[in-house]
N, C-alpha and C positions, 0 to 999 in steps of 0.2 A: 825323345821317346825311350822310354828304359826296356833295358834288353831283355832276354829270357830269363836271366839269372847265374849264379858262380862266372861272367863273362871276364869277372878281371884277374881269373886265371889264362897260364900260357894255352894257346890255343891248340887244339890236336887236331889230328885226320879225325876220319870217322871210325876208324880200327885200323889205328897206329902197327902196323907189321911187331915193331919192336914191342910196342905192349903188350901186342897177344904171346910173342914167343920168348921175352924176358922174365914174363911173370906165370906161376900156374896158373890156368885157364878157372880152378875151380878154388882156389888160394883167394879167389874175391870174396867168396865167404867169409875168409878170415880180416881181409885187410878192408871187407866197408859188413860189419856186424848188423846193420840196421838193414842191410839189404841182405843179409842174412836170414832176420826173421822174416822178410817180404818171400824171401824164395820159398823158404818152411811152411810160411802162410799158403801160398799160393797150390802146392804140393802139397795141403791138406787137402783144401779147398777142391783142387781140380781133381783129387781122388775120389775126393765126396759126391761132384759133379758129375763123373763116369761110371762111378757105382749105382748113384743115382736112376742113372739112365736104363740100366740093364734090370735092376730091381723094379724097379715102377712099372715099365712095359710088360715084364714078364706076369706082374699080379694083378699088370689090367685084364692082359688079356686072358689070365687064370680065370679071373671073374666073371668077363663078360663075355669069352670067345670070340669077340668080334672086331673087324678090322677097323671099325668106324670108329670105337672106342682109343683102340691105340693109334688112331689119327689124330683125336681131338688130342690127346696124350701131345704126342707132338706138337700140334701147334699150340699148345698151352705151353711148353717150353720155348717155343719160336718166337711165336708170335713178338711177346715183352721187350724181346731185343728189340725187333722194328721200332715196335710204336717210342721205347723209352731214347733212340738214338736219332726220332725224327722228333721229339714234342719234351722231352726232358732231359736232353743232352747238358745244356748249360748247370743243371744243379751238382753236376758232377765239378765244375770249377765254381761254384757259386759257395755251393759247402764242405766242411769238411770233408776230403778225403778221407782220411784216417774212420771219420765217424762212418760215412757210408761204406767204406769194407767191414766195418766192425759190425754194424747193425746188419750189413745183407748177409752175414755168417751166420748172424742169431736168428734171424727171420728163418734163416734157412735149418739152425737147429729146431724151432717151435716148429717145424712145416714137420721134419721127421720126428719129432719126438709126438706129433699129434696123429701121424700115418698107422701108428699099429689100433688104433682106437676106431680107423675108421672103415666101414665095409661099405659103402655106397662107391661106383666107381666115380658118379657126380663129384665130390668133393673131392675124393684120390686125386684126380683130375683138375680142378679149381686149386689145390693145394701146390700140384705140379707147377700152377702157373704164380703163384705166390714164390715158390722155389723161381722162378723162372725170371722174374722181374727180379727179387736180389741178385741174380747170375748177369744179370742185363746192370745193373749198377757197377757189380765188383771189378769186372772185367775193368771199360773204361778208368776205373778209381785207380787201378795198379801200375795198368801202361802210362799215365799224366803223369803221376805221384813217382817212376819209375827214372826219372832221367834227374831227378834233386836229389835222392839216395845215394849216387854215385858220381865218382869223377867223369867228367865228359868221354877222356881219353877210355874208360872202362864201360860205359855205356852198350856199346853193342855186344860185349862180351858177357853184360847182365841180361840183355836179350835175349842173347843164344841160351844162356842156362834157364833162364824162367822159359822157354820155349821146350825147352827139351824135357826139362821136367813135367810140363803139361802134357807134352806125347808119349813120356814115360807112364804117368796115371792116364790117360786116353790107351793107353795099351794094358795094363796091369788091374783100372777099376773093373773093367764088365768079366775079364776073369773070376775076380775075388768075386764077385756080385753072384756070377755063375756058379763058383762053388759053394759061394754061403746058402743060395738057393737050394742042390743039392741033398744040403744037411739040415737044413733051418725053414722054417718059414720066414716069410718077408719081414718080419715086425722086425727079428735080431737085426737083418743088414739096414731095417732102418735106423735101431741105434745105436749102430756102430758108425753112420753115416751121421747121424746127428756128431756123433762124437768127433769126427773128422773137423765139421765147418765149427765147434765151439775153439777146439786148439788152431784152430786158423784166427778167429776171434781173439784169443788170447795172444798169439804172438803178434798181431797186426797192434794191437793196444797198446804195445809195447815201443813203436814207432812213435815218436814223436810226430804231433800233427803236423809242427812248423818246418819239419822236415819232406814232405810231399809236396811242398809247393812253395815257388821261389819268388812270385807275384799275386799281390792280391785281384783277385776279381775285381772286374769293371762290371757293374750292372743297371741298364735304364728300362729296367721291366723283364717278366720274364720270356714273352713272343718277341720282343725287341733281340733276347740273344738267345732265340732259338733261330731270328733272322740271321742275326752277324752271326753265328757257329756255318750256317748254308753259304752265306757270302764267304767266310776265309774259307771255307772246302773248295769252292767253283774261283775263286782270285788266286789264291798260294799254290805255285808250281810245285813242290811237295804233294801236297792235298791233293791236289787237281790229279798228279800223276797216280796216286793209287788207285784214287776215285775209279779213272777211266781203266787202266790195267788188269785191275784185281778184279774188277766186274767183268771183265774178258774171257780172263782167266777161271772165272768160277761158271761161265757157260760150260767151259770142257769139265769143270771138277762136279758139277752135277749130276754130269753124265755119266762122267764113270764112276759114281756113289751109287748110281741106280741101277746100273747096267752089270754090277760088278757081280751081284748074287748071279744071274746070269751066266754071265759070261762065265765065272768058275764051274758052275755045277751045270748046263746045257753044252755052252759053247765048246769048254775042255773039255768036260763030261769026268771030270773030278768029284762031284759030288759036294757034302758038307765039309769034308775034310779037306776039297781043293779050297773053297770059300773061305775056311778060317784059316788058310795058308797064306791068302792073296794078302785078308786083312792084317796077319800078322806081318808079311812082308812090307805094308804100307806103314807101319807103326816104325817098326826097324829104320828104312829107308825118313822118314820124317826125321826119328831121332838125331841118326846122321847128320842127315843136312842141315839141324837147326844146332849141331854143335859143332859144326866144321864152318858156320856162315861168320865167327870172329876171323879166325885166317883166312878166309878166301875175300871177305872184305878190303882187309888190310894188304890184301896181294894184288889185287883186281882191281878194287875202286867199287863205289856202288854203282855205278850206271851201267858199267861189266857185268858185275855178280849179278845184278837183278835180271838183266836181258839173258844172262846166260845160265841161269836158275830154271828161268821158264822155260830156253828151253833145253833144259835137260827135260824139263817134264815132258816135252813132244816129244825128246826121243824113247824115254822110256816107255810110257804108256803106248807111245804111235807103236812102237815097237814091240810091246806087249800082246797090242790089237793082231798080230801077224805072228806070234805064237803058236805054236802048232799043237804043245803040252803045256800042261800047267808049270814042271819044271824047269819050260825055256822060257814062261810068263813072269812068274816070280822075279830072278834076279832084272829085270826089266822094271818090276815094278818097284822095286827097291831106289834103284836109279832114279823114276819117275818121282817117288814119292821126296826121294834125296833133294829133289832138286824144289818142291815142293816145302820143303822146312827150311832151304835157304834162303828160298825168295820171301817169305813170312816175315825172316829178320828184318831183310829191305825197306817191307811196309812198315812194320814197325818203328824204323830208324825216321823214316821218310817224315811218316807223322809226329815222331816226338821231336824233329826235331825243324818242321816246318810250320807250326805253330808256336807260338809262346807261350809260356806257361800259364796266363789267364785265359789262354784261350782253349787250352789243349786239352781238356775232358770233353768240351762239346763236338770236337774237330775228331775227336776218336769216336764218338760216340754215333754223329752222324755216319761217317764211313762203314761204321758196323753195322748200323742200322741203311743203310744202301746196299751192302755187300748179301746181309743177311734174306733178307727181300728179293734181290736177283737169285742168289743161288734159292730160295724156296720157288718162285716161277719157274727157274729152269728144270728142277728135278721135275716138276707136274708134267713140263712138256717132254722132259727126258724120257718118262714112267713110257706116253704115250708112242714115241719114235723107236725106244726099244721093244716094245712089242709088235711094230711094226715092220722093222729093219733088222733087227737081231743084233744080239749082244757085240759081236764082233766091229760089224759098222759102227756104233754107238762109240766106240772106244777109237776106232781110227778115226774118226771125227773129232771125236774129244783130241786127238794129237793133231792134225789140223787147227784146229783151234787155239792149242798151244803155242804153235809156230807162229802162228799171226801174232798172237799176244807178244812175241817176243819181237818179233821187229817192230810191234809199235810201242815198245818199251823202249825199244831205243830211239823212234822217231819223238815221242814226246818228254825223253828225258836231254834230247840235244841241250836245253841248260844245264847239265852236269857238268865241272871237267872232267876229263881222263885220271886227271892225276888226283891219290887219293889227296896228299896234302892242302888241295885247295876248296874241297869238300864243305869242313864245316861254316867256312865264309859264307860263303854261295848259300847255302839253305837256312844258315840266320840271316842272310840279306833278304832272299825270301820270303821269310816268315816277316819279319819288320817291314818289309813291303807292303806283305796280303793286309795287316795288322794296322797299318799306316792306312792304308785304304779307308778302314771304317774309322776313320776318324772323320774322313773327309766326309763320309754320310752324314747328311743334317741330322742332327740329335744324338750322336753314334756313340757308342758305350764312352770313348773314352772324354769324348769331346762334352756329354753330360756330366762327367765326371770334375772336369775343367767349370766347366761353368757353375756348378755347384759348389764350388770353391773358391770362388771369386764374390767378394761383393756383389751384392743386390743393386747399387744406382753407383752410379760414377761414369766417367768415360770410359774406364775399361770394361764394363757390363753394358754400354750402349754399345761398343764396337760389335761385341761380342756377339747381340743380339742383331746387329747390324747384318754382323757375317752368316749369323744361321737362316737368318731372312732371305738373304741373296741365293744361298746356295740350297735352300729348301726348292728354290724353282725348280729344280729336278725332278720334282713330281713324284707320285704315285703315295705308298702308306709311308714312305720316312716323309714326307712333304707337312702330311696331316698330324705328324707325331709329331714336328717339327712345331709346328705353328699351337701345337695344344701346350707343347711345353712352354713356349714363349709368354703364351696367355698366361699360364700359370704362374710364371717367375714375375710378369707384370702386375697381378693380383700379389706375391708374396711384396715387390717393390712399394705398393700404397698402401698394403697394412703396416710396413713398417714407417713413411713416412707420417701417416694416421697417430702413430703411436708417441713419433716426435714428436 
């Protein structure tokens, strides 16, 4: 079974103490250049994403003054995640990486460079979600393509920075946006946003393709590995651990995204000025944590930092909820949110490095499309218990909630060790495990792969078909996939003896 890739180098922790504090943290720029332009990409890109966000809302709702419009606005940029990480996960390991960051940049400049031409809010709208679906590609393209750019031992360390600079633009885009607005009408910020995702474009092209990916795809169809992407999420203890956590965890994070207008300007009675305090204190506190989560790795172990990420966020936010002013809510939410851009790393380490790399765009791309889907239910119900309950509740719940999530982060992470050193063993055994599994499915990515590379008649192609026959009795659609592809390889066997 071939590994994920660079495996016959010496092995590291997951974030080696001595690599984060021997080397500058931010010196990786220099010493891996190609993940250099990935960072610069990324840091157009997610500026252009957050400008995006606050421009578009603002000239729907110029246009139309209505709520219903900048609903659909929403879920046209929601939506594409779901559907693209439940039904076209696998094209993300199937095709070029490189090519799908490149293309969803451009898509995404023709989306703005065609936005100042258009006054229907219909298409404003339809357009968003064209925007919406490249954002649902690029993502998953960068986190897969993101652990072959760099040394393993450096790996979390490129984490934290590509994280922090997304929270960086998630804090500085709807500013800019806000005051281009201001000065400008919409059409300038849209081509200056255009102009953001083409030099993302540009420096992405710059990446060598064969550099994002360290194994070629396996593929016997494309429902076939949108199946195996579902299977390695729910077998690989990696996988599995985000899956269930981070969907826990974003029960509470719904709530206090909903609850938050609220609770600043009712609850405190701070007004507009408390709200865009809260939000800025949540950007601050994110940044932190997602650039403090290389050392705290490397000190703690992951199965520490992640259980104790989460709950810094019960204490902040729970602690927040019992705030009496906004100025004693603040450095709480800092805290809350700190702990919040640590535990991100986590998930991120978790899945890059508990899939293999043929596996590992659909294995991300599923997870986002789970995560994304829960947190949009939970805000609709959140919307409804905070108008019932008040902002305050909403938020002590939400840290409740946090609390749970953190002891069952440590209840479902018991396969971790303690010690960071034995780390990366443990979650490539993992990964070759979930991975090893679908083989054993009759017809299974890789075991089609095998068989297609073996002669057509002999004894090693009757064994062969021997053994998918046997183990097809497991039933259900691998059974029937099973038995069509035999037929089929039985028909290619008598045309070619026909031919002799």
């Amino acid at each position: 079974m071939p590994r994920r890739g660079r495996r016959d180098e010496p092995q590291q922790v997951v974030a080696s103490r001595a690599a984060v504090e021997s080397r500058s943290r931010l010196g990786l720029l220099r010493r891996s250049p190609l993940f250099g332009l990935l960072f610069l990409a990324t840091a157009g890109s997610s500026f252009g994403t957050y400008l995006a966000a606050i421009v578009l809302t603002v000239d729907v709702y110029d246009r139309t003054g209505s709520g219903v419009w900048v609903a659909a606005l929403l879920i046209a940029d929601f939506l594409p995640i779901v559907v693209i990480g439940l039904l076209l996960g696998p094209l993300v390991d199937r095709l070029s990486r490189r090519g799908l960051m490149v293309v969803s940049d451009l898509a995404r400049v023709a989306v703005f460079v065609a936005l100042p031409f258009v006054d229907d809010p219909a298409v404003i709208v339809a357009l968003a979600g064209v925007a919406g679906i490249a954002t649902g590609f690029f993502r998953p393209a960068v986190y897969a393509g993101l652990p072959n750019l760099v040394p393993d031992e450096e790996l979390t360390n490129a984490n934290s920075l590509l994280q922090t600079v997304e929270t960086v633009a998630w804090m500085i885009g709807p500013v800019v946006g806000g005051l281009m607005l201001t000065t400008w009408s919409p059409s300038v910020a849209y081509v200056v946003n255009a102009a953001t995702f083409l030099l993302s474009a540009v420096l992405v092209a710059r990446i060598p393709d064969r550099r994002l990916r360290s194994e070629e795809s396996l593929t016997r169809g494309h429902w076939r590995d949108v199946s195996d992407g579902l299977r390695l999420v729910l077998t690989s203890a990696p996988l599995r651990t985000v899956l269930i956590v981070w969907n826990v965890v974003l029960l509470g994070s719904a709530a206090i995204n909903v609850a938050e207008v609220v609770f600043a300007k009712e609850t405190l009675d701070s007004g507009n000025i408390g709200f865009g305090v809260i939000v800025a204190a949540s950007g601050v506190g994110l940044a932190i944590g997602s650039y403090l989560a290389a050392p705290s790795l490397g000190t703690l172990g992951l199965r520490r930092h992640y259980a104790g990420s989460i709950a810094l966020m019960a204490v902040g936010w729970g602690g927040a909820a019992l705030s009496p002013t906004i100025w004693a809510a603040v450095p709480l939410v800092v805290v809350g949110a700190a702990g919040n851009g640590a535990a991100i790393i986590s998930n991120q380490l978790l899945v890059q490095r508990g899939a293999p790399d043929r596996y590992r765009g659909r294995a991300l791309a599923t997870i986002m499309s789970s995560n994304y889907a829960v947190l949009g239910l939970a805000m609709a119900a959140a919307g409804v218990l905070t108008d019932a309950f008040g902002a305050r509740w909403i938020w002590g719940v939400a840290g409740v909630v946090y609390a749970f999530a953190a002891v069952l982060t440590l209840l479902v992470t018991r396969w971790l060790p303690v010690a960071p050193s034995d780390e990366i063993d443990i979650l490539d055994a993992h990964a070759e495990e979930a991975a090893s599994a679908l083989i054993a499915v009759p017809g299974g990515a890789y075991a089609s792969a095998v068989l297609a590379s073996e002669p057509a008649d002999g004894p090693v192609a009757s064994t062969r078909d021997d053994t998918v026959r046997d183990e097809s009795a497991r039933g259900g659609l691998d059974r029937i996939a099973s038995l069509l592809e035999e037929v089929e390889r039985r028909r290619e066997r008598e045309a070619r003896r026909s031919v002799t």
